[in-house]
C-alpha positions in Angstrom: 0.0 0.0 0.0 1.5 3.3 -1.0 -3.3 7.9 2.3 -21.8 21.3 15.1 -21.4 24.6 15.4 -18.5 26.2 15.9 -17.1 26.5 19.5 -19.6 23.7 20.3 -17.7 20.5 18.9 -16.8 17.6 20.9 -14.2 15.1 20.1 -17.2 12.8 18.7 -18.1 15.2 15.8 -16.1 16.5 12.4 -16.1 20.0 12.6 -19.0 21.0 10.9 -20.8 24.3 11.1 -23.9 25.1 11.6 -26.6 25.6 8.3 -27.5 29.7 9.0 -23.8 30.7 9.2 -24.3 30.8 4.9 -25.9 30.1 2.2 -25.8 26.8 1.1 -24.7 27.0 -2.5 -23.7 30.5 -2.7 -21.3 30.6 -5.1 -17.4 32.1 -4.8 -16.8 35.4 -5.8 -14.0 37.2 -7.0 -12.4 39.8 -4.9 -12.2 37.8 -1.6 -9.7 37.4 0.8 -6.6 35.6 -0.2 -5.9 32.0 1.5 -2.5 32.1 1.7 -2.4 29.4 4.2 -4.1 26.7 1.5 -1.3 27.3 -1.0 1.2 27.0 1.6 0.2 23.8 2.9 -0.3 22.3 -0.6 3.2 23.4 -0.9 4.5 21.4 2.1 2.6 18.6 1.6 4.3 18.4 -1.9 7.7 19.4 -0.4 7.5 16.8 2.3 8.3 14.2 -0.2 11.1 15.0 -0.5 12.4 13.6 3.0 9.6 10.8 2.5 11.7 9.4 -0.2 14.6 9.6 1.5 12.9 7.7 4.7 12.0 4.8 2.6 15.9 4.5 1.3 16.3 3.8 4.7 13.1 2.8 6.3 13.3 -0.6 7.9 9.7 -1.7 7.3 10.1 -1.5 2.9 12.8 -2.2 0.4 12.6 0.8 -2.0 14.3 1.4 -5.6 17.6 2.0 -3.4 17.5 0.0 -0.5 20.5 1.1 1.8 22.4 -1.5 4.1 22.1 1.0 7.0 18.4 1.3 8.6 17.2 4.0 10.9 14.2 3.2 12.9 13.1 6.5 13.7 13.2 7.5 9.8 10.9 4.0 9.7 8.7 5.8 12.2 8.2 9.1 10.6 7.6 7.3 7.1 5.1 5.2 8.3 3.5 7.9 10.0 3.7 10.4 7.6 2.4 8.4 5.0 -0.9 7.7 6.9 -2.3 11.4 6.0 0.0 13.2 3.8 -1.6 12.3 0.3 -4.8 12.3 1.8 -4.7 15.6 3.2 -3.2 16.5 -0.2 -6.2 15.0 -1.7 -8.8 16.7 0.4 -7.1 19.9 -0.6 -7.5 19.1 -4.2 -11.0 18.8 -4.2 -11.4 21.6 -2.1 -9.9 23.7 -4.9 -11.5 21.9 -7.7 -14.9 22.5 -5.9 -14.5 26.4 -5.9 -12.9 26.4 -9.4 -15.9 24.3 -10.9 -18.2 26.6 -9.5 -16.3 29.5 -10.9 -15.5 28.5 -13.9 -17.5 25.8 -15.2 -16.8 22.3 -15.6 -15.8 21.9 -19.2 -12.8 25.4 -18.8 -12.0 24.2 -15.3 -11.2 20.2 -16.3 -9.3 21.8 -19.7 -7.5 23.4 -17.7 -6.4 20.7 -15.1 -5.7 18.4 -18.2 -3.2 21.1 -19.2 -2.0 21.8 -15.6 -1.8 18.1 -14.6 -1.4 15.9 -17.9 1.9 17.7 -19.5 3.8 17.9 -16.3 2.9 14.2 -15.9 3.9 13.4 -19.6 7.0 15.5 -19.3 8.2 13.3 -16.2 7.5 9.8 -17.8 9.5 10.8 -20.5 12.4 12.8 -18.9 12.1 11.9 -14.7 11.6 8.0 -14.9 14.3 7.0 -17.4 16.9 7.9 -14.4 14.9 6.8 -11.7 15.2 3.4 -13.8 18.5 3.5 -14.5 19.4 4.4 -10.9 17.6 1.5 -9.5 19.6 -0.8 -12.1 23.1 0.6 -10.9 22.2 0.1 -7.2 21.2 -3.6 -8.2 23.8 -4.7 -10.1 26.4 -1.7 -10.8 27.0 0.4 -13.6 27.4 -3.0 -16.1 23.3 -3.1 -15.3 22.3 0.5 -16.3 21.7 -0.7 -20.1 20.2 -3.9 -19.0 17.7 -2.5 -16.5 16.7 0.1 -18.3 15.7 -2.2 -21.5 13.9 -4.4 -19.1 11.8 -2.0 -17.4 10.9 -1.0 -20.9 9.7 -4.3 -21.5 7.7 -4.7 -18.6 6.5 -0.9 -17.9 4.4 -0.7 -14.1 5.1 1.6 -11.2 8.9 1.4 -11.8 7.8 4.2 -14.2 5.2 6.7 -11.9 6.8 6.0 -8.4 6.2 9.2 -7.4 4.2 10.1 -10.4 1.2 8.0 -9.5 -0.6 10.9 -7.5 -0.9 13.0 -10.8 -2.5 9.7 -12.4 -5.0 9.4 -9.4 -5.8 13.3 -9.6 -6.0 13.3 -13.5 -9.3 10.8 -12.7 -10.4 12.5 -10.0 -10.7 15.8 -11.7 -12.3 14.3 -14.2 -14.6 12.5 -11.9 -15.7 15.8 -10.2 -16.5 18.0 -13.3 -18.4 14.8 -15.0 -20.7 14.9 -11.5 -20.7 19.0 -12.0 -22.2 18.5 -15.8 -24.7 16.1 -14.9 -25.7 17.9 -11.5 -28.9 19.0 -12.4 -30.0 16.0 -14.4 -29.3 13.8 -11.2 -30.6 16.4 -8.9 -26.9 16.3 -7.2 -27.4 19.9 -5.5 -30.6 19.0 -4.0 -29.3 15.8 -2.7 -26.1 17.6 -1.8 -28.0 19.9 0.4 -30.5 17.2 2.1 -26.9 15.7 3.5 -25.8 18.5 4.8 -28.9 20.2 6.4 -29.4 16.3 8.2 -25.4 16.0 9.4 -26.2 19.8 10.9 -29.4 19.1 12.5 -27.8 15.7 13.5 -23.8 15.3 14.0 -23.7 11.8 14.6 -24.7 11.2 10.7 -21.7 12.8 9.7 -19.7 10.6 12.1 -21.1 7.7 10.2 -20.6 9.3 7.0 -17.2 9.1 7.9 -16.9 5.7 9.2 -19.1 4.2 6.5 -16.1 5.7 4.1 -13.5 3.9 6.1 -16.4 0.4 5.6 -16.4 1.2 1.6 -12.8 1.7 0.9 -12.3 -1.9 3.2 -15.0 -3.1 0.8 -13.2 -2.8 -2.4 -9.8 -3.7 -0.8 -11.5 -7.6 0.1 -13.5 -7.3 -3.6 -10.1 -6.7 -5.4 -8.4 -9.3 -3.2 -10.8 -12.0 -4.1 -11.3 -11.0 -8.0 -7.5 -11.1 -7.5 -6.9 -7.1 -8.7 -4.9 -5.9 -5.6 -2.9 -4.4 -8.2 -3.5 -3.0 -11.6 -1.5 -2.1 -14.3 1.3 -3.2 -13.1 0.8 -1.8 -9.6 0.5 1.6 -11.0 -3.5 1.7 -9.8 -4.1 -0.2 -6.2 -8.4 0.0 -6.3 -8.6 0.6 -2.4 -6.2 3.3 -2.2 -7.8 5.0 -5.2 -10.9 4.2 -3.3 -10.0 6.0 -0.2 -8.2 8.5 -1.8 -11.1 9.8 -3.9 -13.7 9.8 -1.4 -11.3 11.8 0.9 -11.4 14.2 -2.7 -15.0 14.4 -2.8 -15.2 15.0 0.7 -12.8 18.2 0.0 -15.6 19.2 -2.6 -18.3 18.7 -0.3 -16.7 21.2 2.1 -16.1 23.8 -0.7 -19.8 23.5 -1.5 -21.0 24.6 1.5 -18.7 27.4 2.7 -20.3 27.6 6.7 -19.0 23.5 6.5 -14.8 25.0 5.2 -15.1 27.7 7.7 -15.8 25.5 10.3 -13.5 23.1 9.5 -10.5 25.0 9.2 -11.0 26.5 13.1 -9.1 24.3 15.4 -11.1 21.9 17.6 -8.4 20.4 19.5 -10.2 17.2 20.6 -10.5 16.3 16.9 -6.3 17.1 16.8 -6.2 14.2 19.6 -8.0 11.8 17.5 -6.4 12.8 14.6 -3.1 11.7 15.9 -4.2 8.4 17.7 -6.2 7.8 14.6 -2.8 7.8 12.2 -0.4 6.1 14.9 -2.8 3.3 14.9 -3.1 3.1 11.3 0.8 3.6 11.1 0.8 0.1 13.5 -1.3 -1.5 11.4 0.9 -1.2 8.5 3.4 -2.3 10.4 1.6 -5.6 11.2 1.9 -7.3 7.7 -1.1 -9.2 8.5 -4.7 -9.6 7.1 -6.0 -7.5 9.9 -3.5 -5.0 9.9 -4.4 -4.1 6.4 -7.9 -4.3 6.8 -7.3 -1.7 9.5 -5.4 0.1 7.6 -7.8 0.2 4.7 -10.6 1.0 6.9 -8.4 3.8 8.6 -7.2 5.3 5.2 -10.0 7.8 4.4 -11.2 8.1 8.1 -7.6 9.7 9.0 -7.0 11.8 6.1 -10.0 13.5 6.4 -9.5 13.8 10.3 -5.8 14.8 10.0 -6.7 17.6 7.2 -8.9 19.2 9.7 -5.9 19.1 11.9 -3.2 20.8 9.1 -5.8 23.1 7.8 -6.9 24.5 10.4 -3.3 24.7 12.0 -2.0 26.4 8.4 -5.2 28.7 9.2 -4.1 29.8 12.4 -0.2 29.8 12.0 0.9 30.1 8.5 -2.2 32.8 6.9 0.1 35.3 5.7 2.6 35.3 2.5 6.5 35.6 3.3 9.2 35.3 0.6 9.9 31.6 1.9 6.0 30.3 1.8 6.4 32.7 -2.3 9.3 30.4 -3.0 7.1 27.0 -1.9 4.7 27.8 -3.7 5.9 28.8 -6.5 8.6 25.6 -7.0 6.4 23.3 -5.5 5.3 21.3 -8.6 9.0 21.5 -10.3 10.8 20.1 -6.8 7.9 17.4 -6.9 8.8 15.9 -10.1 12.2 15.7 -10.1 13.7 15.5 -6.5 13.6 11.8 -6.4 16.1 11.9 -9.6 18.2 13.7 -7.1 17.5 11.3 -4.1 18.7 8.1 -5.8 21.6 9.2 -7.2 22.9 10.3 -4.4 21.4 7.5 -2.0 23.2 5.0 -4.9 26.7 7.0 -4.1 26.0 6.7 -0.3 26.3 3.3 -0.5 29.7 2.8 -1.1 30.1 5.8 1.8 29.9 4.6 5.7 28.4 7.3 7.5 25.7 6.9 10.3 22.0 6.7 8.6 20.9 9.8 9.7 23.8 11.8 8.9 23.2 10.5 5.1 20.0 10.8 5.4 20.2 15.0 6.3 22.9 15.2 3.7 20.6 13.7 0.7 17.7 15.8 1.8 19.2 18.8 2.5 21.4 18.6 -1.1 18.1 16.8 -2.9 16.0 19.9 -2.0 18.4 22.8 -3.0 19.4 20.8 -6.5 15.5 20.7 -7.2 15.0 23.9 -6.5 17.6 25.3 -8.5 16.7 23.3 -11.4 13.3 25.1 -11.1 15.2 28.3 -10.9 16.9 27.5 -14.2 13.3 26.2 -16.1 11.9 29.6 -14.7 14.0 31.3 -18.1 12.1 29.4 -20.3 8.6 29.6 -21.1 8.5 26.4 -22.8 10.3 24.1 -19.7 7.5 26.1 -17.7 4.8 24.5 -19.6 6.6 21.1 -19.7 7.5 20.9 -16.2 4.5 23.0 -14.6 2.1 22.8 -17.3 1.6 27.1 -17.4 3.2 29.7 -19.0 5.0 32.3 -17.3 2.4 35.4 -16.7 1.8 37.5 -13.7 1.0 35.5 -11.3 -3.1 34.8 -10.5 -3.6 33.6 -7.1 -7.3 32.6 -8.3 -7.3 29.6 -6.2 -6.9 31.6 -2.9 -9.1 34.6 -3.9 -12.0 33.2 -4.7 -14.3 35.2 -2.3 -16.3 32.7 0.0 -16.8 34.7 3.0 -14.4 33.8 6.3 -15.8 36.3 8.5 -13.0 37.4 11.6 -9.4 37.7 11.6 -8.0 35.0 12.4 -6.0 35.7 16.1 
């Protein structure tokens, strides 16, 4: 496996608030308040792969592309953990975005657009990223001698040792398409109306939307036992696993249904701190489960997946909300490289994790230097593709224009100032 009112929430309840705080389908307008905080922690959440990839060099629990001789338990620990919410939350935020874009724009510009945005930085990596992330898994097998031969064999038998990290633009390439498919049809299917029958109910009664939730964590465990017993665990050569897609794109409609209502994002992005608590039991016991390597530790851990990515996004995004609302040059330069970094930082970790293993250093002294060297590398090869328009297109899917921060401007009202 690779994911109430306010003031007035108990640790039983999502945050949710409460239906007169706004209209229920008033839609974003321009002019609004800016969210830095949502592009910063998009940003992060990308960025934090970055020493993810490096963990699972040397992660005790996995054998990765480069496997290093030298473990380190506590980079075992913050993998495992890590992974239990960070493409989730990543995810949530997704369809929290797309949700407001749709609305703005329509679904047929808007999915264009992400086709653009999504599908040439994803075609530009296959052909340019994977190659070497190929060729430096052959050298760490087998030497140099094996670059050639690797290479021609992964070519014969393409899977995930092509996306590796790649696979999350795949998953949101669907997903986007998914949403604005739904968004077409709405009115046909009566979506809105249904739509706002579940959320009026989960207001007037909490508990629903704590089974809403659950019943997620039920569904995604459902197709994890139907793939295992139709014998599609893994699909296209592992590059599509059903139950994480599953739990994945539930925990990106639930990001839309937030958007749709904006009382339900304002009140999910305030901190309730007995949700935080949960939150973090909730992934240490999914990160445990992992760790079993047993049938019930991955039916936990299926069953967990969407329940803790949407709990731990309430935890980042309303911490972002309260710590990290305002733009500095450092959160400009996140944002902006984010997507470049993304793409081509594990190029960068496994060539230099396949030099540090001729090097004997203590794990976590490698392990600083490959992050800290993997991070400024990839961000001043974004520096360099910054000069050219075209690279900025291949490698970001945009051209270079002044700079439209439509995503966090999209006016849906959050009254107060955040203190």
């Amino acid at each position: 496996m690779r994911v109430v009112g306010e003031g007035s929430m108990s640790a039983a309840t999502i945050p949710i608030a409460p239906a007169a705080a706004a209209p229920a389908t008033a839609p974003p307008q321009p002019g609004g308040p800016r969210w830095d905080y949502l592009d910063q922690l998009r940003a992060i959440l990308m960025l934090a792969g970055v020493p993810y990839h490096v963990g699972l060099v040397y992660a005790s629990h996995a054998v990765w592309i480069v496997a290093s001789p030298e473990r380190s338990t506590a980079m075992t620990w913050f993998v495992q953990f890590s992974h239990t919410f960070r493409m989730p939350a990543f995810f949530l935020l997704a369809g929290l975005f797309g949700m407001l874009l749709v609305r703005r724009r329509g679904s047929a510009a808007w999915l264009r657009d992400r086709l653009r945005r999504l599908g040439v930085p994803l075609a530009t990596a296959l052909l340019l990223v994977s190659p070497l992330l190929v060729l430096a898994g052959a050298v760490a097998e087998g030497g140099t001698a094996n670059a050639a031969p690797g290479l021609l064999q992964a070519l014969r038998e393409p899977g995930a040792n092509w996306t590796v990290h790649l696979w999350f633009l795949i998953y949101l390439l669907l997903y986007v398409s998914l949403l604005a498919g739904l968004w077409q049809v709405r009115e046909r299917l009566r979506l809105g109306r249904i739509l706002s029958a579940f959320q009026d109910a989960v207001e007037r009664r909490p508990l629903l939307g704590v089974l809403a939730v659950l019943g997620l964590g039920l569904g995604t465990l459902a197709v994890a036992v139907a793939a295992k017993l139709l014998d599609a665990s893994y699909l296209l050569g592992g590059i599509l696993v059903p139950a994480e897609f599953a739990a994945n794109g539930l925990v990106f409609l639930c990001g839309a249904l937030l958007a749709y209502r904006p009382a339900w994002l304002e009140a999910f992005t305030r901190p309730c701190w007995p949700v935080w608590a949960l939150a973090l039991a909730a992934a240490v016991l999914m990160a445990v489960c992992e760790g079993l390597g047993n049938n019930a530790g991955r039916a936990g851990t299926y069953f967990l997946m969407p329940v803790v990515g949407i709990l731990f996004s309430h935890l980042l995004l309303s911490a972002a909300r309260r710590w990290l609302n305002r733009s500095t040059p450092l959160s400009r330069a996140m944002v902006d490289g984010a997507m470049t970094i993304y793409l081509v930082h594990v190029v960068f970790v496994l060539w230099l994790s396949v030099a540090f293993l001729a090097i004997a250093l203590p794990p976590e002294v490698e392990i600083l230097i490959i992050v800290t060297l993997s991070a400024a590398l990839s961000y001043g090869f974004h520096r360099l593709i910054r000069r050219s328009p075209l690279l900025m297109l291949l490698f970001n899917g945009v051209w270079p224009e002044p700079r439209r921060r439509e995503a966090t401007a999209l006016g849906l009202p959050f009254p107060g100032a955040l203190r």
